[in-house]
Each structure stands twice: as C-alpha cells, then as structure tokens.
N, C-alpha and C positions, 0 to 999 in steps of 0.2 A: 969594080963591079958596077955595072949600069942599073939606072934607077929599076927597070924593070926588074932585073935577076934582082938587086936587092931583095923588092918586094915580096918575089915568089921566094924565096931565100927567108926571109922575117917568116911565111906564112908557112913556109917547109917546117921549121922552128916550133911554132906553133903547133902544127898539127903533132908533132914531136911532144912536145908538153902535154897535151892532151893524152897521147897514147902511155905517158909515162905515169902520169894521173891513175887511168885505166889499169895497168900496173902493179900501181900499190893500193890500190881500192882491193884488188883480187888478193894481193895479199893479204891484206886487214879482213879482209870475210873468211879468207882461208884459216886466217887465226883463232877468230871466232868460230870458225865451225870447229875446230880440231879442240876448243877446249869444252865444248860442249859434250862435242863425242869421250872426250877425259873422265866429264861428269857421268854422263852417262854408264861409263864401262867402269867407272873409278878406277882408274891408269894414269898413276901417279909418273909414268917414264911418258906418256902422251904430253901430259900437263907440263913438262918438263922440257921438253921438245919447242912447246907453244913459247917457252920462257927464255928459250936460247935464237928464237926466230923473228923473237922480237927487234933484235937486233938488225936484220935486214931491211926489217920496215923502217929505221932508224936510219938507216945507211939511203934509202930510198927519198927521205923524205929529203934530207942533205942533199943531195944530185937534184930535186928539184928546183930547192932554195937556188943553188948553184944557176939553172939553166934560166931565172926567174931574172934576177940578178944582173947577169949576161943580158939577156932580152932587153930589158929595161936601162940598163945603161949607153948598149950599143943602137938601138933600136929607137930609146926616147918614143913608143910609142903614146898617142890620144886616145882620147873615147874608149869606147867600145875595147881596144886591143888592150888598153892599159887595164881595164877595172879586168879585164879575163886573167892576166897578169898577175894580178896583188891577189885577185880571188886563187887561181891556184897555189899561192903561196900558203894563203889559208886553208885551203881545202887541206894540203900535204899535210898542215899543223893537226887537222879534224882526223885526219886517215891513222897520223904518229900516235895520239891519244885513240882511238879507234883500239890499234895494238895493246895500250899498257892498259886499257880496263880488257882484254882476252889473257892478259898476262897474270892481272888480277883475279877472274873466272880461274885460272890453271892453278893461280896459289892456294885459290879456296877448296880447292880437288884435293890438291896435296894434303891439304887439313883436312878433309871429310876421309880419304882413304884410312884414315886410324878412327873414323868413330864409326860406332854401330850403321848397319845398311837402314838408309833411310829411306824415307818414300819417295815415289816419283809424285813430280807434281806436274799435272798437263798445263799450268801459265808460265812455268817454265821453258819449254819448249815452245810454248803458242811467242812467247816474247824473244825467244832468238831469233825464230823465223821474221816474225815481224821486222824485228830490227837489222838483220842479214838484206832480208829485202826493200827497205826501207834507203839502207846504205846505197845497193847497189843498182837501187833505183835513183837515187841521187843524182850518183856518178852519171848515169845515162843521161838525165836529165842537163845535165855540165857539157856534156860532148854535142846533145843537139840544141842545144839553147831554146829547151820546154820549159818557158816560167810556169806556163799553167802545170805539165806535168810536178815541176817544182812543187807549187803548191798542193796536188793533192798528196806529196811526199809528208806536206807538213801537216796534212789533215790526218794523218794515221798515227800521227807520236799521242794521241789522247789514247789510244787504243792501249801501246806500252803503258802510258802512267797509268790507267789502271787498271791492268794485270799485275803492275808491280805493287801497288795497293792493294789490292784482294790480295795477293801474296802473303804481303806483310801481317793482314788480317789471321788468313791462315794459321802462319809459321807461329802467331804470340801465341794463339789455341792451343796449338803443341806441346808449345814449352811453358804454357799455363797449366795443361795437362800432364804433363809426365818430363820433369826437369829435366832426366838423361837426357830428353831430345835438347836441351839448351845449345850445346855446342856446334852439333850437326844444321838446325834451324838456325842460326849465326850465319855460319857458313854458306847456306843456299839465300839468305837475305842478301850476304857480299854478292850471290852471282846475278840476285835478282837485279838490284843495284846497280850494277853496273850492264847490264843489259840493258838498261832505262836510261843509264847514261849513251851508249852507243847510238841508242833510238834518238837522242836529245843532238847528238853530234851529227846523226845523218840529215836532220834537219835542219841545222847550221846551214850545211851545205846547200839543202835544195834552198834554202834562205837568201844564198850566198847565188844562188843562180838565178832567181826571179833582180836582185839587184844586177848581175851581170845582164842580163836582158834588156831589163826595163829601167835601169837606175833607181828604183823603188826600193825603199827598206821598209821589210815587212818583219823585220826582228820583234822582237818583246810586244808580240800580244798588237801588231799592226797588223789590218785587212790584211785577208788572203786571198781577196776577190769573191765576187758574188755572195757579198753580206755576211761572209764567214769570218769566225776569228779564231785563234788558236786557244787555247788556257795555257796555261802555265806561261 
C-alpha cells in the first residue's frame, strides 16, 4: 500500500470509528428513552426489553475497543489522531455505563409496577430530556470537533443537579407524609439518580472533546471559557 492510500485508508478507519461512536450513542438514548416510557406506562415487559438490550450496547462497545486497538497499533498514530483514538475508547466506556444506569431506570419500574400508582413528577421528565439531549449533544459535538459546543454541553449538567435536588426535596415530603409512599419514592429517587448520573457522563464526554480539540483538561471544576466554571 503506498504512503497515500495508506493515509486515505487510516482516515477511511476513522471516519468508520466516528460513525460507530454515532452508533452506540443512539443506542444508549434509545435505552433511556424506552425505560422512561416503562416508567411512564409501568410496563414491566418494556423495562424488561431495556434489560436484555443492554447487551448489544455491551457487544458494541467491544467492536470499538476492538477497532481502537487495531488503529493504534497498526497506525502508531500522533497528536491530534491519537488523543481522538484513546478519547473514543472512552467515550464507548461513558455510552456502556450510559446503558447500565437505563438498565437500572427499567429495574426500578419493575419495583414500582407492584406498588401503589404514584405521582407523576414533571423534574422527572424535565431531567431525561435534559440528559437524552445533553448526551446527544455530546456526541455531535465529538464528530465536529466543537470544544466550544462542548462546553456549553457542560454548562447544562447544573441544570440536572438540581432537578435531581428538588426531587429529592420533594420525594422525603412524601415519605415524611404518608410512609406507604416510602417504597414507591425509593424507587423514583434510583430513576432520579441515575438520570443525574447519565447527565454527569454526557459531560465527560463533551469534557473528553474540548481536550480532543484543544489539549486542555477542563475536568473537575477547570475554566470552561469565558470565566465560567462548572460546580460539582
């Protein structure tokens, strides 16, 4: 193979990692919508479904490990191609955890389907959306290499911490008020929970792309540009 075709070959590859990324991002939002809709409808065979699908994203994340691997040893690529490289390996790691807290959303369905119907709470859904779109904003973010996009990915994770806070506020009133609710209120804390965790993960990522851009590590509470900082 001549140095050219190489090249366009390593970058064929790439573009290939990229769209596999794309991939299992849709899968990992897919999961989360489908355990929401569990919650919502309490369908306990939906939540069930989320639990056995998980596995795909598991089998997806492997084939990237796989092509990362490949790249990096055949390729020995620098710079820029390398940190895109190690960062998709993580990304796959952020998208596989993504899966097990929708897996976790679907378990807590499963438990809520045998207790009394409980209320709907709109920071519920206000923090799926958020964090569904937060996700796949990320990802967008990874494919055109927008740190700045990046970062206002990370300016919106304050928004999930507290909704999951009010939440929590909420749900003790509850089960301060009237104990039956204890086990049901349990139950939508795991979903809050972990919806604040997905939000914490899509940030990673766009975290994960302002350093693919820029070489800058803006993790734990580092600038996010123009005088901003993150909390938590």
């Amino acid at each position: 193979m001549s140095p050219v075709s190489g090249v366009r070959h390593f970058h064929e590859e790439l573009a290939r990692l990229k769209s596999q990324l794309l991939d299992m991002s849709g899968l990992a939002e897919e999961l989360v919508a489908r355990s929401m809709t569990a919650l919502r409808q309490r369908d306990g065979e939906l939540a069930q479904e989320v639990i056995r699908r998980d596995n795909d994203l598991d089998a997806m994340e492997v084939m990237i490990d796989d092509m990362c691997i490949h790249l990096l040893a055949l390729q020995q690529p620098m710079a820029r191609d390398l940190r895109l490289i190690t960062m998709a390996m993580k990304i796959s790691n952020d998208l596989e955890r993504v899966g097990d807290h929708a897996v976790n959303i679907a378990e807590a369905v499963r438990h809520l389907v045998d207790q009394p119907v409980y209320l709907e709470f709109p920071e519920i859904e206000e923090m799926a959306r958020l964090a569904t779109e937060m996700l796949s904003d990320a990802l967008d973010t990874f494919v055109r290499a927008d740190a700045e996009g990046a970062r206002e990915v990370c300016r919106r994770d304050d928004r999930v911490d507290g909704l999951h806070n009010s939440l929590f506020r909420i749900l003790l009133t509850h089960m301060m008020e009237d104990p039956r609710r204890i086990g049901a209120s349990m139950s939508l804390f795991l979903v809050s929970r972990n919806l604040e965790r997905i939000g914490d993960l899509a940030t990673n990522i766009a975290e994960d792309v302002v350093f693919l851009v820029e070489g800058r590590n803006i993790k734990h509470g580092a600038s996010l540009g123009h005088g901003e900082m993150r909390a938590g």
